[in-house]
DRENLUM-402903 format. One record per residue: residue in three letters; chain; x, y, z of N, C-alpha, C in turn. Coordinates in steps of 0.1 Angstrom, whole numbers, plus 5000, padded with zeros to 4 digits. Last residue first. Example, Ala and Ser with C-alpha at 12.3 -4.5 7.8 and 13.67 -1.06 7.14 Angstrom:
2
NODE   resn   chain   n.xx   n.yy   n.zz   ca.xx   ca.yy   ca.zz   c.xx   c.yy   c.zz
NODE    SER       A   5128   4978   5071    5137    4989    5071   5129   5000   5079
NODE    ALA       A   5132   4943   5078    5123    4955    5078   5132   4967   5078
END
This chain:
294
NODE   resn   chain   n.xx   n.yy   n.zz   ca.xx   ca.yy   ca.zz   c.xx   c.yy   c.zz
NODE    UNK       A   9065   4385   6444    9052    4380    6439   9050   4363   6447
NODE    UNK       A   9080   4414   6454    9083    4403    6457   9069   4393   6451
NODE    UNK       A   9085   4445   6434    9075    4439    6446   9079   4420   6442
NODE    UNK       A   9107   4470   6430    9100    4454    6424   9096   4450   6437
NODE    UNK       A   9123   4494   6412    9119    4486    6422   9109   4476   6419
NODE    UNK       A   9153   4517   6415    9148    4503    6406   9139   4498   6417
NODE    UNK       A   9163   4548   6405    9157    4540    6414   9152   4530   6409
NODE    UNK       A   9193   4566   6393    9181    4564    6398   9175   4557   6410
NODE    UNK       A   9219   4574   6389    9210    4565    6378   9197   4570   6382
NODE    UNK       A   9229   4594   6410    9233    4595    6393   9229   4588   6387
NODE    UNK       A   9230   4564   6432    9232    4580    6432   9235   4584   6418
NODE    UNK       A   9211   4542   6433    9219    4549    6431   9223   4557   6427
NODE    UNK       A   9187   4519   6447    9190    4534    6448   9206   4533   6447
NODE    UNK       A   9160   4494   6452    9173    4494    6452   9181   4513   6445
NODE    UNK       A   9132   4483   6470    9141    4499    6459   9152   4498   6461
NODE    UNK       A   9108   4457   6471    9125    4463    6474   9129   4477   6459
NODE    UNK       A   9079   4449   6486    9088    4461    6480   9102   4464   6480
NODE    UNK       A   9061   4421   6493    9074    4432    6501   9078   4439   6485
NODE    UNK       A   9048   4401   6485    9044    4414    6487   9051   4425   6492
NODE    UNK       A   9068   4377   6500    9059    4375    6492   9050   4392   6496
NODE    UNK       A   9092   4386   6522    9081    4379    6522   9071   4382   6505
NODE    UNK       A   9129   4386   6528    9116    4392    6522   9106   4381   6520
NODE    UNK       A   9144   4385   6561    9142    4381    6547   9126   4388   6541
NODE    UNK       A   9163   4391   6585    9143    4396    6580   9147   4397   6563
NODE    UNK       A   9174   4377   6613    9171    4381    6596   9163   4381   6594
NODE    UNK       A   9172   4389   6646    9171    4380    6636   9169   4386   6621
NODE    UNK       A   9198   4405   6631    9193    4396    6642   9182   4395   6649
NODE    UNK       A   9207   4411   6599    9201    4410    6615   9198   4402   6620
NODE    UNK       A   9219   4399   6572    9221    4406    6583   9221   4412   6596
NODE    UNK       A   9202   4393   6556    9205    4381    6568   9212   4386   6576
NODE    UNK       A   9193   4413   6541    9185    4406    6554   9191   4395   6562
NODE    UNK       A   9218   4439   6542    9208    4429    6535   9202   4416   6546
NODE    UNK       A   9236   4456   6551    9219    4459    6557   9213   4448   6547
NODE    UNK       A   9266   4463   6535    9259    4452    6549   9246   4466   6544
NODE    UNK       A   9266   4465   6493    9275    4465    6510   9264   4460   6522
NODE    UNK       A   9277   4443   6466    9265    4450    6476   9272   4451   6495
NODE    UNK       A   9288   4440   6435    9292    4438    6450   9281   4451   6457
NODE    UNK       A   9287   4450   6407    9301    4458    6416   9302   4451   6432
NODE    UNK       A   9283   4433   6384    9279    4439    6392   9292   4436   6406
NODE    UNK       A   9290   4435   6350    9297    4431    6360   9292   4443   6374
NODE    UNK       A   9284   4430   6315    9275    4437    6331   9285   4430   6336
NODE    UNK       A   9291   4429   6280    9297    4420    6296   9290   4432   6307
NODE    UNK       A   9293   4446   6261    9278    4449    6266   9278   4432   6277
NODE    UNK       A   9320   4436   6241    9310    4445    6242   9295   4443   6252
NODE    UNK       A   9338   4410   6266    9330    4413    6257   9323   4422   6254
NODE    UNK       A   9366   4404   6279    9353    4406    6285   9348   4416   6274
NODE    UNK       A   9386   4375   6277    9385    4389    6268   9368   4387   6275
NODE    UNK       A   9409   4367   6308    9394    4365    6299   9393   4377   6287
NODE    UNK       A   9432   4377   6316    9424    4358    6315   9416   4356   6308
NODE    UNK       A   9431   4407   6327    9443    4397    6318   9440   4380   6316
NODE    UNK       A   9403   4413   6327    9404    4413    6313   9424   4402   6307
NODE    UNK       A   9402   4410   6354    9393    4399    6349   9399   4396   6332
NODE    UNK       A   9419   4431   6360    9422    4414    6367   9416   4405   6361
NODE    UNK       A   9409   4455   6350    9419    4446    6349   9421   4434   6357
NODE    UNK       A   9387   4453   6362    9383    4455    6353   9398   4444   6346
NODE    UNK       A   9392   4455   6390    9386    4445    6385   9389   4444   6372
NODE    UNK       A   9405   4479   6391    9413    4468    6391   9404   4454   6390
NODE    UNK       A   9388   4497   6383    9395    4499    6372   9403   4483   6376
NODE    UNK       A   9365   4496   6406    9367    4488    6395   9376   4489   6382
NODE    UNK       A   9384   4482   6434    9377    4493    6426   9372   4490   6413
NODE    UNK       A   9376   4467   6460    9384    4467    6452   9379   4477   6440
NODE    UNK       A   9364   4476   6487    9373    4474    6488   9383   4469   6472
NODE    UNK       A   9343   4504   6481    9347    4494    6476   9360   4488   6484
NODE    UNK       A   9334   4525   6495    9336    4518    6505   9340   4503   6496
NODE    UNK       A   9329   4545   6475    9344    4547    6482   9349   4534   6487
NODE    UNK       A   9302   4539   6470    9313    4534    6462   9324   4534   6467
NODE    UNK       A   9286   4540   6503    9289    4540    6491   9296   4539   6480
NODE    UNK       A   9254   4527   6517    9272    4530    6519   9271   4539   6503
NODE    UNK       A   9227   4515   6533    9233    4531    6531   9247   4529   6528
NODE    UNK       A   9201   4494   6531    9213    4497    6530   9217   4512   6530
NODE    UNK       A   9172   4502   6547    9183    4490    6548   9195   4489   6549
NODE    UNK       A   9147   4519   6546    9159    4523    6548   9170   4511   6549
NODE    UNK       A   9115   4512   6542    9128    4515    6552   9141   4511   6547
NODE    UNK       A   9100   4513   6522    9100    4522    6525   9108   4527   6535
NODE    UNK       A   9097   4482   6515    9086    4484    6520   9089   4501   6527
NODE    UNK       A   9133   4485   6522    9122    4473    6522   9111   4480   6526
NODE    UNK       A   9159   4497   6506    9151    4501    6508   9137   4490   6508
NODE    UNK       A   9189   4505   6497    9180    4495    6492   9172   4504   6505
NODE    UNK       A   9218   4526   6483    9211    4524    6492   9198   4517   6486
NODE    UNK       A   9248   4547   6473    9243    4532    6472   9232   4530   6490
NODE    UNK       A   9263   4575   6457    9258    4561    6473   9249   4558   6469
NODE    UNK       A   9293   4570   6442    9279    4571    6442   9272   4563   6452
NODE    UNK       A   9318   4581   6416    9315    4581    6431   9299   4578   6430
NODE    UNK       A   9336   4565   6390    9325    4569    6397   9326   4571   6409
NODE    UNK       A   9374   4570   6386    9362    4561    6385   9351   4567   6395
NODE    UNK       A   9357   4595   6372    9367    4587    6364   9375   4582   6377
NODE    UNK       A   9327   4610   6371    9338    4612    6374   9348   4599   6371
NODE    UNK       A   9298   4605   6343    9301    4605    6361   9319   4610   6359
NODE    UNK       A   9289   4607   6317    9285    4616    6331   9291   4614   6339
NODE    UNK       A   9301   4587   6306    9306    4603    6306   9303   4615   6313
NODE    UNK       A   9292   4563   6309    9303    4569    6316   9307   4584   6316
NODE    UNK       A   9255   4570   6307    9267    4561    6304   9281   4571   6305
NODE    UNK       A   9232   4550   6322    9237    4564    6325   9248   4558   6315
NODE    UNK       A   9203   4527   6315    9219    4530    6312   9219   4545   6315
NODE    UNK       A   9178   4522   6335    9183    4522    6321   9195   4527   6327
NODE    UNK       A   9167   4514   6361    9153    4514    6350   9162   4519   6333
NODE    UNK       A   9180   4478   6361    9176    4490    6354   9176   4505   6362
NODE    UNK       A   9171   4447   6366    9182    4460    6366   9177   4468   6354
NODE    UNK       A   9170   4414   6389    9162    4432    6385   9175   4440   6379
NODE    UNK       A   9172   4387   6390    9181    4400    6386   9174   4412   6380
NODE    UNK       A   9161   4366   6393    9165    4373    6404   9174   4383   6398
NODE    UNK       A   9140   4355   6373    9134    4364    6381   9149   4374   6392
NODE    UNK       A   9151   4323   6378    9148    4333    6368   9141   4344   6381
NODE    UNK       A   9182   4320   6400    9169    4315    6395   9161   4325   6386
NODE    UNK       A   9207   4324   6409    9206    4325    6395   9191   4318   6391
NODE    UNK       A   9218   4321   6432    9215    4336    6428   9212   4339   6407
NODE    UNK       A   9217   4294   6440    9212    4309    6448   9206   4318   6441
NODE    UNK       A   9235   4287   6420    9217    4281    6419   9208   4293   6430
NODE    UNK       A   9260   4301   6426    9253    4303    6417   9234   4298   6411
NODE    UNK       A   9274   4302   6446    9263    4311    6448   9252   4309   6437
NODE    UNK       A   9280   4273   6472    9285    4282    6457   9275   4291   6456
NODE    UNK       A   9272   4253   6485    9287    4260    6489   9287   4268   6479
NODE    UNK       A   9245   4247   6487    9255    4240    6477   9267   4249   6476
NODE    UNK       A   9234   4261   6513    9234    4245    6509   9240   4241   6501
NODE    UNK       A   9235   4284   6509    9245    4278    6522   9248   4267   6517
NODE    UNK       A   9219   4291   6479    9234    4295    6483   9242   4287   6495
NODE    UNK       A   9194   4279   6496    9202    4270    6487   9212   4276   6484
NODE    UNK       A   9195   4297   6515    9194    4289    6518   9199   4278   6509
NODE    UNK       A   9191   4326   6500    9207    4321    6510   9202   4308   6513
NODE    UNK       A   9185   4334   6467    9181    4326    6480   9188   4322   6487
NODE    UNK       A   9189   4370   6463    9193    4359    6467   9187   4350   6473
NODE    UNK       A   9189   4395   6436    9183    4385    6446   9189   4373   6447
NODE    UNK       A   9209   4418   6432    9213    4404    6434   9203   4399   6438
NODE    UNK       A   9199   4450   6415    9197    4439    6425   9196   4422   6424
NODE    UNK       A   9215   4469   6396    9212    4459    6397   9208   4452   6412
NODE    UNK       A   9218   4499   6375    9211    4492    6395   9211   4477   6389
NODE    UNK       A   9244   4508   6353    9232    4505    6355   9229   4501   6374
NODE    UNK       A   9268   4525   6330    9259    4520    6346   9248   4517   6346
NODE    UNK       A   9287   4525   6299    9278    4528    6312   9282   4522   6323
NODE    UNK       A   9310   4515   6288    9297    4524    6280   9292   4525   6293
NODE    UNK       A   9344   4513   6296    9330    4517    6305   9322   4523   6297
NODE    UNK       A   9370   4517   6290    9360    4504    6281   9350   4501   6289
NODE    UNK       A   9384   4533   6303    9384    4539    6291   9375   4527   6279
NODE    UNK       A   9387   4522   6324    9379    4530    6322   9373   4534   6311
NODE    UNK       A   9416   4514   6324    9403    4505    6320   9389   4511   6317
NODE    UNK       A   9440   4521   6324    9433    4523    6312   9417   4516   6312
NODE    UNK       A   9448   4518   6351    9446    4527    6341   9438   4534   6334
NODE    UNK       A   9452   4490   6345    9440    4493    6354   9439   4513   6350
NODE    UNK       A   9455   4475   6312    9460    4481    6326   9454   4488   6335
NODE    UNK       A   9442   4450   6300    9444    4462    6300   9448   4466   6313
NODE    UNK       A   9435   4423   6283    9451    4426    6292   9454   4441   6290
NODE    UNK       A   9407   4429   6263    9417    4422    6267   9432   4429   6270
NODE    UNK       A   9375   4443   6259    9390    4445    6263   9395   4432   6265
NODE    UNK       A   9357   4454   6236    9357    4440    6237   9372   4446   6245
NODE    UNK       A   9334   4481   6251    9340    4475    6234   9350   4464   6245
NODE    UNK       A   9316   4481   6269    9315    4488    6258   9323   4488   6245
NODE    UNK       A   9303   4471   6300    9316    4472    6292   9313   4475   6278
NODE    UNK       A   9288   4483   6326    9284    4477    6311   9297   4485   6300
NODE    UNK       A   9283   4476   6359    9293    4484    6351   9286   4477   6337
NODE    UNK       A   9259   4483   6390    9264    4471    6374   9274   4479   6364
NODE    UNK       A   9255   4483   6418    9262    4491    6408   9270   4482   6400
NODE    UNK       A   9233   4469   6439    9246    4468    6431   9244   4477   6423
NODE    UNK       A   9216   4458   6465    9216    4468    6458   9232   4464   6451
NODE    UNK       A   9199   4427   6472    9211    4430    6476   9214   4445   6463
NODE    UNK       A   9180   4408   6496    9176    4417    6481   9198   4419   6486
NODE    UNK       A   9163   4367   6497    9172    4381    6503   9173   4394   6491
NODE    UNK       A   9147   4344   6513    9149    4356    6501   9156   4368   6504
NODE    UNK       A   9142   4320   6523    9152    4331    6525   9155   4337   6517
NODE    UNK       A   9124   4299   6515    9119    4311    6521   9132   4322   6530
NODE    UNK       A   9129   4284   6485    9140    4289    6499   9129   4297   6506
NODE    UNK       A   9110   4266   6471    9120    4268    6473   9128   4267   6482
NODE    UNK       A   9085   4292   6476    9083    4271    6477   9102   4262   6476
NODE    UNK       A   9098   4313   6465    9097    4309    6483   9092   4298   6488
NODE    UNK       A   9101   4325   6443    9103    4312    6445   9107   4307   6459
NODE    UNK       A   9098   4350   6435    9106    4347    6448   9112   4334   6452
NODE    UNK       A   9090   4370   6412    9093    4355    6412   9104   4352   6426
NODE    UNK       A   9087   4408   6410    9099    4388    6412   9097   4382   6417
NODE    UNK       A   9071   4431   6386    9074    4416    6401   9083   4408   6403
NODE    UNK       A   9085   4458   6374    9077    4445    6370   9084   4438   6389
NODE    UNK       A   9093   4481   6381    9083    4482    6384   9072   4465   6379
NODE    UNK       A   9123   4480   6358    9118    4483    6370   9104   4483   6365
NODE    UNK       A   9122   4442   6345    9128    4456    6343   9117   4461   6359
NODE    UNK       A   9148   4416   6349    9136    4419    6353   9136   4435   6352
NODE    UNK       A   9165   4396   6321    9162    4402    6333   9152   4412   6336
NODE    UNK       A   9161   4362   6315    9158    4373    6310   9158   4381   6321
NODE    UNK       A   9183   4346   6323    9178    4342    6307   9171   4354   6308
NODE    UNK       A   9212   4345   6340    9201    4358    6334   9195   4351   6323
NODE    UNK       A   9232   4334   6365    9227    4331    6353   9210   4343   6354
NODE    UNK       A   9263   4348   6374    9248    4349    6374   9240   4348   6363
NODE    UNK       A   9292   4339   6387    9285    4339    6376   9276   4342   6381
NODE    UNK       A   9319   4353   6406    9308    4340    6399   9303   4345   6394
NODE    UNK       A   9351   4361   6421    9341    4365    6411   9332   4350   6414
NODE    UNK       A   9362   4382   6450    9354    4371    6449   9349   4370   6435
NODE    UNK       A   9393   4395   6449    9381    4401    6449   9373   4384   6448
NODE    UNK       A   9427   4392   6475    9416    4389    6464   9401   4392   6463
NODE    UNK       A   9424   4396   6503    9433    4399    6493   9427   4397   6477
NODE    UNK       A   9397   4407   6525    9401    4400    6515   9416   4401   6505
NODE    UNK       A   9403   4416   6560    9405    4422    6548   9404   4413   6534
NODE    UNK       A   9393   4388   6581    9398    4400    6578   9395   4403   6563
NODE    UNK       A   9362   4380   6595    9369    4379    6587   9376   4395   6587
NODE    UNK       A   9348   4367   6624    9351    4375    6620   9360   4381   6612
NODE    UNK       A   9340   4331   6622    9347    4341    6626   9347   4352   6623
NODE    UNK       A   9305   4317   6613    9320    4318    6613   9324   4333   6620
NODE    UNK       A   9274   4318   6610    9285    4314    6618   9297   4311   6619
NODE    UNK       A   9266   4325   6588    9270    4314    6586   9277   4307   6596
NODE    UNK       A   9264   4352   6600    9248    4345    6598   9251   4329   6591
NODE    UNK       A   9285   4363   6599    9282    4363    6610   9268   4349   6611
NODE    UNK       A   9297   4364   6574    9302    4357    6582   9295   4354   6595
NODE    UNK       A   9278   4387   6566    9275    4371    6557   9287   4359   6564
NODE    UNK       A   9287   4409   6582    9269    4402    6582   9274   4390   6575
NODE    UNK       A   9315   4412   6570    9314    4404    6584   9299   4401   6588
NODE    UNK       A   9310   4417   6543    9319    4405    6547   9317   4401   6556
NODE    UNK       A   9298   4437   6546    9289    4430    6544   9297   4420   6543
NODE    UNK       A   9319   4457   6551    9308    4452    6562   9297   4445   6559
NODE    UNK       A   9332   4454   6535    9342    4454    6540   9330   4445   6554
NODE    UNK       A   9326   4447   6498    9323    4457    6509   9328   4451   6521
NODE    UNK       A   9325   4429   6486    9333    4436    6481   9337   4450   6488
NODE    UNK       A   9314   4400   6484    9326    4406    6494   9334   4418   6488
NODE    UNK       A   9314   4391   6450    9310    4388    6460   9323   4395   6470
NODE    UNK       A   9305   4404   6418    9317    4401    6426   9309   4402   6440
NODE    UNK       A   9299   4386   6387    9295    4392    6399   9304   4391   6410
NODE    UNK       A   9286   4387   6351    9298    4389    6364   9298   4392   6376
NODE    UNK       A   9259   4374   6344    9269    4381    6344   9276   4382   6354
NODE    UNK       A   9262   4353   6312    9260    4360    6324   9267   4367   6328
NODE    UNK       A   9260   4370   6279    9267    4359    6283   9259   4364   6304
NODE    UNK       A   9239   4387   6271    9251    4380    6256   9254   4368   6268
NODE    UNK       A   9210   4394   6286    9225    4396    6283   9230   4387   6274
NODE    UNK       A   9183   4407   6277    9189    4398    6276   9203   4395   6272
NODE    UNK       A   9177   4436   6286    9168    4421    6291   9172   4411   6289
NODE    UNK       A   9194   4465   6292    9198    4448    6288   9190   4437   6287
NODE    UNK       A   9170   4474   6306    9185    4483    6295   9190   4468   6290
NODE    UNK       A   9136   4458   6312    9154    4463    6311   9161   4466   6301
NODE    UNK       A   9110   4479   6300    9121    4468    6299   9136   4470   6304
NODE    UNK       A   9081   4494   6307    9094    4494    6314   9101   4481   6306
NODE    UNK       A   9058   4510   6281    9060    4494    6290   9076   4498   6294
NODE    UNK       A   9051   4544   6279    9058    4528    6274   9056   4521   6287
NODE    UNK       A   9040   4567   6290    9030    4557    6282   9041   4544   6273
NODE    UNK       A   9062   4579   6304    9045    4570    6308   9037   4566   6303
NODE    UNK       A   9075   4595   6284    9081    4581    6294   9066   4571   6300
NODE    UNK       A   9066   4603   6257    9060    4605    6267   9063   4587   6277
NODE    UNK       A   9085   4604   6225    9073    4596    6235   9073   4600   6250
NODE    UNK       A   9091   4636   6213    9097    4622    6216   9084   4618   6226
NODE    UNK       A   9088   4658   6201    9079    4648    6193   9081   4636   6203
NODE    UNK       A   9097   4679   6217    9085    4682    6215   9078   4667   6211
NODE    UNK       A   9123   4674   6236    9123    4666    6223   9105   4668   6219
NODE    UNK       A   9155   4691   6246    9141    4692    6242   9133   4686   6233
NODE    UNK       A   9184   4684   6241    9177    4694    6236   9165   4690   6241
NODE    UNK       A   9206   4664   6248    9209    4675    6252   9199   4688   6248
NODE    UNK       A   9201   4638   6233    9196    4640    6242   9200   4653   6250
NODE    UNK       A   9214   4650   6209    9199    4647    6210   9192   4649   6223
NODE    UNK       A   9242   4643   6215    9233    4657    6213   9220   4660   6211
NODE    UNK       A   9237   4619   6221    9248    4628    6229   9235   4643   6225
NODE    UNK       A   9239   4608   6195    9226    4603    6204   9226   4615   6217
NODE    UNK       A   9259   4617   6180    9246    4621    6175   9236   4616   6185
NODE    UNK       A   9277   4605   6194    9275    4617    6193   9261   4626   6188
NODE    UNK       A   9274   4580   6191    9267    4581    6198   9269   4595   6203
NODE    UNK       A   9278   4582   6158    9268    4579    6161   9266   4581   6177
NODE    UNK       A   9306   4586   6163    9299    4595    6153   9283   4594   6160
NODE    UNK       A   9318   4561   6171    9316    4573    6181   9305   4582   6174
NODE    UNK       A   9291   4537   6166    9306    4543    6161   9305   4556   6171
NODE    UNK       A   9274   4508   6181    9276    4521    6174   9286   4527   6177
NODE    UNK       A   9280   4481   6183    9285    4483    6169   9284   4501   6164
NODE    UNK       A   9276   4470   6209    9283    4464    6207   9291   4470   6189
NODE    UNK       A   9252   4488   6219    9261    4489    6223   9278   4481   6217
NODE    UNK       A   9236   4480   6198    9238    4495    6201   9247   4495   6207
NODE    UNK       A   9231   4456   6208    9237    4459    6191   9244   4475   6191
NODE    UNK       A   9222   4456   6231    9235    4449    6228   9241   4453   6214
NODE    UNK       A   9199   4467   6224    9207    4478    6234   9224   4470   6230
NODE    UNK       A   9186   4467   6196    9184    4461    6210   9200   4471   6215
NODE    UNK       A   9184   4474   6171    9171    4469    6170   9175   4467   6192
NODE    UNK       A   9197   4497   6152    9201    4492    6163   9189   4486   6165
NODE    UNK       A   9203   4520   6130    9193    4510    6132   9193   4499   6145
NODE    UNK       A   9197   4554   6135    9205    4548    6139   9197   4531   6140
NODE    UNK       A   9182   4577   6132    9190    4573    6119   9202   4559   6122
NODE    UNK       A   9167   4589   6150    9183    4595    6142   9191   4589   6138
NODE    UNK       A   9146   4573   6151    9142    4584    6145   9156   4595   6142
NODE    UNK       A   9163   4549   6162    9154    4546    6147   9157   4563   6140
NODE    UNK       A   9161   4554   6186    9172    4561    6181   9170   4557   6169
NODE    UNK       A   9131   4573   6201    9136    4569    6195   9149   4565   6187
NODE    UNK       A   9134   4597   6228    9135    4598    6214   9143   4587   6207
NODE    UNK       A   9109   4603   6258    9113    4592    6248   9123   4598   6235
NODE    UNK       A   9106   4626   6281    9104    4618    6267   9113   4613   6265
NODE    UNK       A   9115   4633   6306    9105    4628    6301   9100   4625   6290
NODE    UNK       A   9138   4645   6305    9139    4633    6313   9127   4625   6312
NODE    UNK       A   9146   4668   6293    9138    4673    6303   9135   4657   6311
NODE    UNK       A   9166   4659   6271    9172    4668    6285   9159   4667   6295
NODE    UNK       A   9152   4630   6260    9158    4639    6262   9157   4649   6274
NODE    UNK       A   9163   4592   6264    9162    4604    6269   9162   4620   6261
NODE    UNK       A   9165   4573   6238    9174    4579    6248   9166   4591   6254
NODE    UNK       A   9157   4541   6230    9158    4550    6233   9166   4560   6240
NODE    UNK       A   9150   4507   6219    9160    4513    6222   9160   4526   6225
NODE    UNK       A   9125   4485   6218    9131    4499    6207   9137   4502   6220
NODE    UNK       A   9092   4463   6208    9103    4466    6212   9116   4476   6212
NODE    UNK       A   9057   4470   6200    9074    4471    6197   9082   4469   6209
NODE    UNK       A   9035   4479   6212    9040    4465    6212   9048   4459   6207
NODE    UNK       A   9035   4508   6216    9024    4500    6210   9030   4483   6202
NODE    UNK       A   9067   4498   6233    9057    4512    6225   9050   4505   6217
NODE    UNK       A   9089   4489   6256    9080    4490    6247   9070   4495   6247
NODE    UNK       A   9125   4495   6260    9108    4503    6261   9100   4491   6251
NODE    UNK       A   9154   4506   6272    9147    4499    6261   9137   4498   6265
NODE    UNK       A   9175   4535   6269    9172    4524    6277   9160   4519   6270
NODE    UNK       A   9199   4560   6286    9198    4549    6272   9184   4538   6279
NODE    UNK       A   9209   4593   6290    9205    4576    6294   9196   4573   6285
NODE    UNK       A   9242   4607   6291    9228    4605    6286   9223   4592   6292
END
């Protein structure tokens, strides 16, 4: 089913889908009080998202008409930042070696984690803030965000799946210029505005165990990125475990999966985004997220 948060004559509200993909059904209206997607995610009982399950499985005559809400992200305001794995893709290891001028890297043995600071994230069809007085190297980067669903600690890769409420798109925007400049990613990739995600939650029980799904961005209607999950070099049942034996990762913790090569610093020359450019970021079984550069 898919989950995802709205505003409706100037409310804020949590919803689900029904089957036909165009209405709205309230989850107030089955009895469920959940005021935000973190509460919903962090306290509803199976019972209850059985009852969301089957709702969204019928035809909803009364449910709101998707086109007349305001877009918000599935999360607009995460609990903590969020997880992000860098180099996860094999060919976007060697574009982001190439454009810092270094060697041609091998295979990573280890996944890359940092942080991304989120005070509020950006839903689809709203603008970003490019802050191009800044960096004028604005970069987009497509991800596949996981949304952990009850609280794990020191789980076996196994078993990790088994603590996946969803998926979501997330696009990394990046300024690579202050990324080069303070050897870290995080002032890069943590200015407000740079985390588009959405347009809402699929959640795990739709896809296969662990997901397949291609992955592709798109600037102003061309074509950028094309890979797809397979091409992970670490998956995420072993993320999932590597992060949870250190850390307990929290009901409604995002952890974006890492973006593969065609992002802009990756040609020759780089073609960073300009102020009015269009990025669609595209995953196979969610959707499409997009946002014009402001």
């Amino acid at each position: 089913m898919k989950l995802l948060t709205y505003r409706y004559n100037g409310d804020e509200a949590v919803g689900v889908f029904d089957t036909s993909g165009e209405k709205i059904i309230p989850i107030a209206t089955l009895g469920l009080t959940y005021p935000t997607m973190n509460e919903l995610i962090q306290h509803a009982t199976a019972a209850e998202l059985r009852t969301l399950k089957e709702a969204a499985a019928k035809p909803s005559p009364d449910g709101i008409p998707y086109d007349a809400v305001t877009k918000v992200a599935p999360i607009p305001e995460p609990r903590q930042d969020v997880i992000c794995m860098g180099f996860n893709y094999l060919d976007h290891v060697g574009e982001s070696a190439k454009f810092k001028g270094l060697a041609p890297p091998t295979v990573p043995e280890y996944p890359v984690y940092f942080s991304k600071r989120v005070n509020c994230a950006v839903a689809d069809g709203a603008p970003i803030c490019g802050h191009l007085d800044l960096d004028p190297q604005l970069d987009y980067e497509v991800e596949l965000a996981v949304i952990i669903g009850k609280d794990v600690k020191n789980v076996l890769p196994e078993r990790a799946t088994e603590y996946i409420f969803g998926y979501t798109i997330l696009n990394d925007v990046s300024a690579r210029t202050l990324q080069t400049r303070h050897g870290q990613f995080y002032f890069g990739k943590g200015l407000d505005d740079f985390t588009p995600m959405g347009p809402w939650i699929v959640t795990a029980d739709e896809f296969p165990d662990p997901p397949q799904m291609a992955l592709r961005s798109y600037v102003n209607d061309e074509l950028r990125q094309d890979s797809h999950t397979k091409q992970m070099l670490f998956p995420i049942p072993r993320v999932i475990a590597e992060l949870s034996a250190g850390m307990t990762l929290k009901a409604g913790t995002i952890i974006a999966t890492g973006t593969p090569a065609g992002v802009g610093m990756g040609f020759d020359p780089p073609r960073f985004l300009k102020a009015g450019d269009t990025v669609t970021c595209e995953v196979e079984g969610i959707g499409r997220l997009t946002n014009t550069v402001g």
